[in-house]
C-alpha positions as CSV (number, residue, x, y, z in Angstrom):
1,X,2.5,58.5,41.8
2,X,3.7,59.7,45.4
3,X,5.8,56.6,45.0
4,X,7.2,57.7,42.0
5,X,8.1,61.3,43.2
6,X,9.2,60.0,46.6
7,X,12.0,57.8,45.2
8,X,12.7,60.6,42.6
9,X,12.7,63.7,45.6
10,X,15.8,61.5,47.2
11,X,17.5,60.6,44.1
12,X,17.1,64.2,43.0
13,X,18.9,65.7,46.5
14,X,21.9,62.9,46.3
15,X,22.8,63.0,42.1
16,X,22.8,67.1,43.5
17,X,24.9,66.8,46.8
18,X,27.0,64.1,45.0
19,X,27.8,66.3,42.2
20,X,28.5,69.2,43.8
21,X,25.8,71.3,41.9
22,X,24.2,72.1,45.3
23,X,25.0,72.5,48.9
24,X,23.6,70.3,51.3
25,X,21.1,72.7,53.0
26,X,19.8,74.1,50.0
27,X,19.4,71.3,48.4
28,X,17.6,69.6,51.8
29,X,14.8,73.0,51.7
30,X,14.4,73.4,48.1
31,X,14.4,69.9,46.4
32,X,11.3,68.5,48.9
33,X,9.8,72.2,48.4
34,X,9.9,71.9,44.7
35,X,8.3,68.5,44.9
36,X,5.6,69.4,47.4
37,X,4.4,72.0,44.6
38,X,4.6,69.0,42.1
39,X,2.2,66.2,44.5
40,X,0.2,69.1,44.4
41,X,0.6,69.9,48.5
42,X,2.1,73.2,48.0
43,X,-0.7,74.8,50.3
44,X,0.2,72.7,53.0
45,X,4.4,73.3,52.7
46,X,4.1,75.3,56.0
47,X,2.5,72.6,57.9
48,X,4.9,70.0,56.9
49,X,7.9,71.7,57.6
50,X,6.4,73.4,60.9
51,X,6.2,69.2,61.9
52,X,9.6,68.6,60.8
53,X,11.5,71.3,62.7
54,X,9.3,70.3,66.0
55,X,10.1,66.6,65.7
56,X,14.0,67.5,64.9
57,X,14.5,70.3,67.5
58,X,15.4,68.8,70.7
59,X,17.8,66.6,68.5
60,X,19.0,70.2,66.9
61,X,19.4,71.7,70.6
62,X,20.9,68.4,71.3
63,X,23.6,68.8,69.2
64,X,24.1,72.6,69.5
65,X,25.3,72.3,73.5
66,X,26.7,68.8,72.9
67,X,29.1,70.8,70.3
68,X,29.7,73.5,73.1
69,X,30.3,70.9,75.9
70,X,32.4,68.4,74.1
71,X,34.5,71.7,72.5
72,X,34.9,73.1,76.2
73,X,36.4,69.2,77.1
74,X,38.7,69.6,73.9
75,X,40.3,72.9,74.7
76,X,40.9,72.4,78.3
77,X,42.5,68.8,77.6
78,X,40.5,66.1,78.5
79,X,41.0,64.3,75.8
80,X,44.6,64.8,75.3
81,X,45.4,61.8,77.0
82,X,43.7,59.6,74.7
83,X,45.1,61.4,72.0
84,X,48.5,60.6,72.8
85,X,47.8,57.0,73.6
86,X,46.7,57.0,69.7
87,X,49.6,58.7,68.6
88,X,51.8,56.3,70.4
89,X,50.1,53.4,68.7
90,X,49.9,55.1,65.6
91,X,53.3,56.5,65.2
92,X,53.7,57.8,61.5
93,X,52.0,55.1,59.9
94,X,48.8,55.6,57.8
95,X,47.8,52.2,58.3
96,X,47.9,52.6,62.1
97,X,46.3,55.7,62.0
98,X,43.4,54.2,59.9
99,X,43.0,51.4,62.2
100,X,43.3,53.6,65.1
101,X,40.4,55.3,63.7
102,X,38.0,52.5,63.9
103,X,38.9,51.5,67.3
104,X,38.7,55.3,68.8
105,X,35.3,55.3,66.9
106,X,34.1,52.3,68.6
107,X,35.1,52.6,72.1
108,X,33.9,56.5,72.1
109,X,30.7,54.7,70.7
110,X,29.6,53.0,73.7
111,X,27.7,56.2,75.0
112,X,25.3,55.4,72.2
113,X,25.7,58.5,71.0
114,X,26.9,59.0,67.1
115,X,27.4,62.7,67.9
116,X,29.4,62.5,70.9
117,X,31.2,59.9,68.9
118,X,32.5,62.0,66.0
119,X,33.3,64.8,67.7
120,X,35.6,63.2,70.3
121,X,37.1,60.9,67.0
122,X,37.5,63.8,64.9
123,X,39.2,66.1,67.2
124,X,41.7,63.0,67.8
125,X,42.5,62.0,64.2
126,X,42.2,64.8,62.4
127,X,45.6,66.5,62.8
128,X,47.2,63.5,62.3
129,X,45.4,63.0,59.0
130,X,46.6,66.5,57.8
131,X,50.0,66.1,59.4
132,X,50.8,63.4,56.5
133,X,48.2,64.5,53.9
134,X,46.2,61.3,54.6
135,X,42.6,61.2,52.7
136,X,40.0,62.3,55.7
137,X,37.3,60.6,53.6
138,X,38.9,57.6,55.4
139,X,38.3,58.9,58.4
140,X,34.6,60.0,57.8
141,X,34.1,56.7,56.6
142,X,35.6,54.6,58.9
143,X,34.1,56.2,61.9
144,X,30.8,56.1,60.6
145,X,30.8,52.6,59.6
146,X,32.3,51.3,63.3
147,X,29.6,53.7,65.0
148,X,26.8,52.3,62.9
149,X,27.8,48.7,64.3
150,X,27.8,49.6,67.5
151,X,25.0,52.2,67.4
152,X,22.8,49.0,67.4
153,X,23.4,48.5,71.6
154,X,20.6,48.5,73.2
155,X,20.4,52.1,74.5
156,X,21.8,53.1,71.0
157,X,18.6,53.9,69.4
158,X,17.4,50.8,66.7
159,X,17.0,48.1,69.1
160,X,15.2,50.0,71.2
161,X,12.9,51.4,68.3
162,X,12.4,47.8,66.8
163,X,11.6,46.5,70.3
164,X,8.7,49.0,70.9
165,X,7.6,48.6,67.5
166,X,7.4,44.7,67.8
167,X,6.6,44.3,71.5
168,X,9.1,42.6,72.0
169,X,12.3,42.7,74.5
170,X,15.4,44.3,73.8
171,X,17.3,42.3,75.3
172,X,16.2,39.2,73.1
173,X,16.4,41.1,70.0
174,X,20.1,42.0,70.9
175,X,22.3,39.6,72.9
176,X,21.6,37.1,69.9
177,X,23.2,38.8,67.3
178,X,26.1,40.0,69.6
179,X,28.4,37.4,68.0
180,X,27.3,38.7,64.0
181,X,27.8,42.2,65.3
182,X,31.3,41.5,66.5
183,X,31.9,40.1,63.2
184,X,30.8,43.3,61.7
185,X,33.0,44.9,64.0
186,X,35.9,42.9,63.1
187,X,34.8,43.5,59.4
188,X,35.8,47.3,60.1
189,X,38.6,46.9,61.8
190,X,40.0,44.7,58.9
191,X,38.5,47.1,56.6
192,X,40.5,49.9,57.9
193,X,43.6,47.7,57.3
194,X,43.4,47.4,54.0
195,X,42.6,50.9,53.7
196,X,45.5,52.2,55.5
197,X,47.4,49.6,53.7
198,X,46.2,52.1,50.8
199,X,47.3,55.0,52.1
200,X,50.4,54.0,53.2
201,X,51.3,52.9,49.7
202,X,50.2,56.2,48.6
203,X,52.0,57.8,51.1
204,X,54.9,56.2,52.3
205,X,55.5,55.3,55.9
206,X,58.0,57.3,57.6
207,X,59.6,56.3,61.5
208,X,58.8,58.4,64.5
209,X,62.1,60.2,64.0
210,X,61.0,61.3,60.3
211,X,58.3,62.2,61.3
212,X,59.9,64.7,63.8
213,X,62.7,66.1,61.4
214,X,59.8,67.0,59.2
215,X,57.4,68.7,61.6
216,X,61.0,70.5,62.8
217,X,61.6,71.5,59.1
218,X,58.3,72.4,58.6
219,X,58.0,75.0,61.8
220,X,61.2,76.2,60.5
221,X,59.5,77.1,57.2
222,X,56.7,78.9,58.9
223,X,59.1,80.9,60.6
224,X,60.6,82.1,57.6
225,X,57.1,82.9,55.8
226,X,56.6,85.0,58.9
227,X,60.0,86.6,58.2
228,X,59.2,87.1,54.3
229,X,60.5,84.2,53.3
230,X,59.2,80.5,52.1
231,X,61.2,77.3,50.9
232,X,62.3,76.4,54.3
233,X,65.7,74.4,54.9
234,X,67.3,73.0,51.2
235,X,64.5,74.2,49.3
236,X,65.8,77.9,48.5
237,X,64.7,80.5,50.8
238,X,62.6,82.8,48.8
239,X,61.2,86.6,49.3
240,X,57.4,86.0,49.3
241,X,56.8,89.7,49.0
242,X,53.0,90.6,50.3
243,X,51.0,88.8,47.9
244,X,49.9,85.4,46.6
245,X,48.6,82.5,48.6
246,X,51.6,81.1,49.9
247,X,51.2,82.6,53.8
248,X,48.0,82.5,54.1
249,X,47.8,79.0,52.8
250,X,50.3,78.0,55.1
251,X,49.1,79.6,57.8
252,X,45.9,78.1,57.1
253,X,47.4,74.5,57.6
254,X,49.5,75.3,60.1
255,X,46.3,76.5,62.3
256,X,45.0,72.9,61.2
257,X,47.7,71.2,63.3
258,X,46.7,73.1,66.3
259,X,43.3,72.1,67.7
260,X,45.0,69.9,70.3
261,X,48.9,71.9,71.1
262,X,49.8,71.1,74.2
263,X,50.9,74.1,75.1
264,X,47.2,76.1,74.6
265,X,46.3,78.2,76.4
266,X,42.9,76.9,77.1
267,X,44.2,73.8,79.0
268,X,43.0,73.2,82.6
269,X,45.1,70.6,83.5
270,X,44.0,71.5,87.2
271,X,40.6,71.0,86.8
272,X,40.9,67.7,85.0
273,X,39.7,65.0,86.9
274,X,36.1,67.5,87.6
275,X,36.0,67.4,83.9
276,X,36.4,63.9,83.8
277,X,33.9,62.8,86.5
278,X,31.3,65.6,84.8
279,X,31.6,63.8,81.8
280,X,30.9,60.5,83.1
281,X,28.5,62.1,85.2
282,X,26.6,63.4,82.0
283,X,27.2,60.0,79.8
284,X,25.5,58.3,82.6
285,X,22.7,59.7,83.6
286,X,22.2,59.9,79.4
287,X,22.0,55.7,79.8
288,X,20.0,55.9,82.7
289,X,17.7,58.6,81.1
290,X,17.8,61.1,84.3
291,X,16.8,64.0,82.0
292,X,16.3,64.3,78.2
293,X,19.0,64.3,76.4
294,X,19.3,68.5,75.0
295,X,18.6,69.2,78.5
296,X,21.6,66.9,80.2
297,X,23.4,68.7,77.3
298,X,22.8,72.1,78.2
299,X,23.1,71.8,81.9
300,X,26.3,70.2,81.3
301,X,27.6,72.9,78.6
302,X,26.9,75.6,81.3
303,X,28.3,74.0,84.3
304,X,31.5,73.4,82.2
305,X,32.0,76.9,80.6
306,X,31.2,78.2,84.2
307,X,33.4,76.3,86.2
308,X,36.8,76.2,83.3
309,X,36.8,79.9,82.7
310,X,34.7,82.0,85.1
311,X,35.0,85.1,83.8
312,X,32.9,86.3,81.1
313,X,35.1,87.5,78.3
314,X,36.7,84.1,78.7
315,X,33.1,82.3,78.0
316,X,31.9,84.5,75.3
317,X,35.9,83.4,73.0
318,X,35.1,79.6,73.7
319,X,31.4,79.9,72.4
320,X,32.7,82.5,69.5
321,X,35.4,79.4,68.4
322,X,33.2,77.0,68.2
323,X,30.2,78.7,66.1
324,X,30.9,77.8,63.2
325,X,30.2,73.8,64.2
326,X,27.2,74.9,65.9
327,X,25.6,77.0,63.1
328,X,26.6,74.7,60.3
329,X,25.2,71.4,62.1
330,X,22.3,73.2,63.5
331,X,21.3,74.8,60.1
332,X,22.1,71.6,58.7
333,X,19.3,69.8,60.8
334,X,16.7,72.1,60.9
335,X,17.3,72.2,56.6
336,X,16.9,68.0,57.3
337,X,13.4,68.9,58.9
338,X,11.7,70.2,55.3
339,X,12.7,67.2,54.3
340,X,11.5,64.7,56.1
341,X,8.2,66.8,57.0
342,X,7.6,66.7,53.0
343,X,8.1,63.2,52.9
344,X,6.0,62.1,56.0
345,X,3.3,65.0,55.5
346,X,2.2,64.1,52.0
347,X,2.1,60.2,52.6
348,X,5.4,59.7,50.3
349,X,7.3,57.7,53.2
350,X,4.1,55.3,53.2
351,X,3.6,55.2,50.2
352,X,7.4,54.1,49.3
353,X,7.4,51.7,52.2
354,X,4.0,50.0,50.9
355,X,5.3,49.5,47.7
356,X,8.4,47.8,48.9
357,X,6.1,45.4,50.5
358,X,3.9,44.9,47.6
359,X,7.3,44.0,45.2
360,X,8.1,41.2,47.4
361,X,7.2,37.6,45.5
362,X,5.2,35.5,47.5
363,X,7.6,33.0,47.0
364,X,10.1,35.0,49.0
365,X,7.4,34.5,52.3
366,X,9.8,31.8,54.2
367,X,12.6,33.9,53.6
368,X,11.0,37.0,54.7
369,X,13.9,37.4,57.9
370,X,16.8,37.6,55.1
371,X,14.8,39.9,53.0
372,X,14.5,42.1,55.6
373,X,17.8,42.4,56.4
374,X,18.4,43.1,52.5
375,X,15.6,46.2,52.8
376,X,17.1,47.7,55.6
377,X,20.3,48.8,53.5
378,X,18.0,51.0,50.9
379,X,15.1,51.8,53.4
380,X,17.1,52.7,56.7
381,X,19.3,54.8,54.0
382,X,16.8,56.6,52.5
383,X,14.6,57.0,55.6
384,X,14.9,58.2,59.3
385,X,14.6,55.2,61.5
386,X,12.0,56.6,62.9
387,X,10.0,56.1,59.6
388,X,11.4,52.4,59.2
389,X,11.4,50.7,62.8
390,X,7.9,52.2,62.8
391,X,6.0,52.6,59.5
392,X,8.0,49.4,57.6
393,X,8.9,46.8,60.0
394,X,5.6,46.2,61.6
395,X,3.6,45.4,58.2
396,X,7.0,43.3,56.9
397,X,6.7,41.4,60.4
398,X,3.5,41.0,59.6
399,X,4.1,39.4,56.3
400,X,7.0,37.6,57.8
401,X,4.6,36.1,60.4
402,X,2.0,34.9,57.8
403,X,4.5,32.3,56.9
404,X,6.0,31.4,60.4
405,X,8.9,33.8,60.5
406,X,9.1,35.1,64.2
407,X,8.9,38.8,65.4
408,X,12.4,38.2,66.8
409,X,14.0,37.2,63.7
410,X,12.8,39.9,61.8
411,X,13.6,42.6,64.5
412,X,17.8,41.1,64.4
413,X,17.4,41.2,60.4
414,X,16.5,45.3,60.8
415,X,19.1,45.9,62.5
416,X,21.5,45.1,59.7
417,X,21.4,48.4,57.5
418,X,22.9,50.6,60.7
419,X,26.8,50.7,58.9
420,X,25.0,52.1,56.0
421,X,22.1,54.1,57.7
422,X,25.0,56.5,59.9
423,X,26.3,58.3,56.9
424,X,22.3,58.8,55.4
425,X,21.7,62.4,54.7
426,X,18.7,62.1,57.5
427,X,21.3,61.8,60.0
428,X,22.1,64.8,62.2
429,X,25.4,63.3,63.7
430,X,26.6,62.6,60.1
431,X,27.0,66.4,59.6
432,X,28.9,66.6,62.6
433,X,31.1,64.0,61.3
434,X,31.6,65.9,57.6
435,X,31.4,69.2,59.2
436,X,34.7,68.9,61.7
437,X,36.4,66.9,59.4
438,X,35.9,69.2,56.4
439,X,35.1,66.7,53.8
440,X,31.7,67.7,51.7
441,X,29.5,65.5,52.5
442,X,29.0,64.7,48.8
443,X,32.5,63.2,48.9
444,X,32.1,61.4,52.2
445,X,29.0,59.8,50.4
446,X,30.7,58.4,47.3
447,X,33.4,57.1,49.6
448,X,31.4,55.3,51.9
449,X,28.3,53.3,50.7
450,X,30.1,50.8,49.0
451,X,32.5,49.8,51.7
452,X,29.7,50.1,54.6
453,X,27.0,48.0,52.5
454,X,29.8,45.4,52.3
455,X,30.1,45.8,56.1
456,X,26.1,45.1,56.2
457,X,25.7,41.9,54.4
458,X,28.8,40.6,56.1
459,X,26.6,41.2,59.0
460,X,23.7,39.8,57.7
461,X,25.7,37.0,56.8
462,X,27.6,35.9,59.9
463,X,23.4,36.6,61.5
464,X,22.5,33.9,59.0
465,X,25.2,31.5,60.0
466,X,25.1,31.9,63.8
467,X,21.1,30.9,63.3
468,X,20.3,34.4,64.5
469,X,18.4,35.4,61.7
């Protein structure tokens, strides 16, 4: 029965989210509430989601300064640099731009942070995508599929988790699959092709200068909407009067296009290479594990605000402008937190995972590396990776073993699912990723499975015919 309701509990929350009938953090509190009533465990509600928020605060706290920080980088322009290399490669072409995406997504990765990694991708791409109307479900998804590839390094988070779970060294577990990972890599990267290839059909490609006459034309219009006026050049300038949406809507996009003007004046072009060093400062002594991770992030979110704008007025407008990402993501995790305290305090995450187990023919016992990898699509999908590195893989490792497939081989095959696992609702980051980008997360879901469990078994794939798994 807790079987039964677990599987229905997550079905419930995505048909929801997916079809728009409820937001995600209401649908993350009351769904697992309703269905804590229904086990029977009502009593105990509290309890459960008392253990979810304090297993999921430091990563909320985590992500609250890691907002701050990395939006203190943003406005004073350390990033900008990067940004322009991007737009040089880009140009005006949606299928650059997509590509570009992917490659951003997975160099920023390498801090083995998914967070880190969307912020500093988003805040890059997205005027772009708006500037030329591309779909940012694109975006969402192709980031999230090139940081679930290369969330699988070693200090990353899965390997290390599988590893501890197994006994075993990370470093065997990893460098082995290095050559299927780089085809799941290249799997993105060709994936993002074809989807700009997409949009640019969609869209039309237009040259550098195009793309210049347009922006030109369109600042002209704004101009005349803040006269009175909209139509711009050749369209028929007409009165606009006081009402309707047309200003405001315009003036809503145009603020869209700004988050990285060169000419803001946030920029600390002074004080760039101390920004720079503190933020290798911070991404290292996050690999070498100096301090936890929420406090590295709040020490560094103080120092940064402190040293780029001294005065106190100027502090209090850079946290005010970016509250909205820190309330949404926060309330968004600690909303996750009922939701996986209802599904590990009344035994439905064992219960699922045991199940899964018992399904598998005997006949299947050889094979038990491949069907691993197949499991960690659904499993790492539907639960933290917590829950699966440690509850699952030990007892299908231990069924694997039974009929002479290693501990090694089965630790590679779990690694598989991490394309897919980066957009689960059990994600924190994954709300970062929706939330800057302003895509519902419903819509970033229907985009994205398909294409990143295609990225998985290619993965799996390649792992098979290297020998790895």
């Amino acid at each position: 029965m807790l079987t039964i309701l677990g599987f229905a509990m997550i079905a419930t929350f995505l048909v929801l989210i997916m079809l728009k009938k409820m937001s995600p953090i209401a649908a993350l509190v009351l769904i697992p509430a309703l269905f804590c009533v229904f086990v029977g465990k009502g009593a105990h509600l509290g309890d459960y989601v008392i253990d979810g928020v304090s297993s999921l605060a430091p990563t909320a706290a985590m992500l609250m300064f890691a907002i701050v920080y990395f939006g203190v980088m943003i406005d004073v322009g350390l990033f900008d640099p990067i940004v322009r290399g991007i737009l040089r490669f880009c140009r005006a072409d949606p299928m650059r731009i997509v590509v570009g995406t992917a490659l951003l997504a997975a160099i920023v990765s390498l801090d083995g942070d998914g967070s880190t990694t969307f912020m500093i991708t988003v805040s890059a791409m997205y005027p772009l995508y708006k500037r030329l109307k591309m779909s940012l479900v694109v975006m969402t998804g192709v980031a999230a599929m090139a940081n679930g590839v290369m969330n699988t390094l070693p200090w990353g988070g899965p390997t290390a988790r599988a590893a501890t779970a197994l006994k075993l060294d990370a470093g065997d577990i990893f460098v082995p699959m290095i050559p299927a990972l780089l085809v799941g890599l290249v799997g993105v990267v060709v994936l993002a092709y074809v989807l700009g290839l997409r949009e640019r059909r969609r869209l039309g490609v237009l040259t550098l200068d195009e793309a210049l006459v347009e922006e030109e034309a369109e600042e002209t219009e704004t101009v005349l909407v803040g006269a009175g006026f909209a139509g711009g050049p050749g369209k028929g300038a007409r009165p606009t009067g006081g009402s309707g949406a047309g200003p405001d809507a315009d003036a809503e996009e145009d603020d869209d296009f700004q988050g990285l003007d060169p000419d803001r004046p946030t920029l600390r072009p002074r004080l760039y290479w101390f920004n720079a060093l503190l933020t290798v400062a911070l991404l290292t002594s996050m690999i070498m594990e100096v301090l936890p991770i929420p406090v590295l992030f709040l020490l560094g979110a103080a120092l940064a605000l402190s040293v780029n704008f001294p005065h106190i007025p100027d502090q209090k407008a850079r946290l005010a402008a970016h509250a909205d990402n820190v309330l949404n993501v926060s309330g968004m995790v600690f909303a996750a937190a009922v939701f996986t305290g209802v599904l590990q305090g009344t035994g439905m995450v064992d219960h699922m995972a045991e199940w899964m187990v018992d399904v598998i023919p005997d006949g299947m016992g050889p094979h038990m590396a491949l069907v691993t990898g197949v499991l960690s699509l659904p499993l790492t999908y539907f639960m933290s990776n917590d829950g699966f590195y440690f509850g699952v893989l030990p007892v299908l490792a231990e069924a694997g073993a039974a009929h002479g497939v290693s501990p090694l081989e089965m630790a590679r095959a779990s690694l598989v699912g991490q394309p897919l696992h980066m957009s689960s609702p059990l994600v924190p980051a994954v709300y970062v990723l929706v939330g800057m980008a302003r895509v519902e997360f419903g819509d970033h879901t229907r985009f994205v499975v398909k294409w990143a469990a295609t990225i998985c078994l290619v993965i799996l794939a390649a792992g098979i015919l290297f020998g790895t798994i």
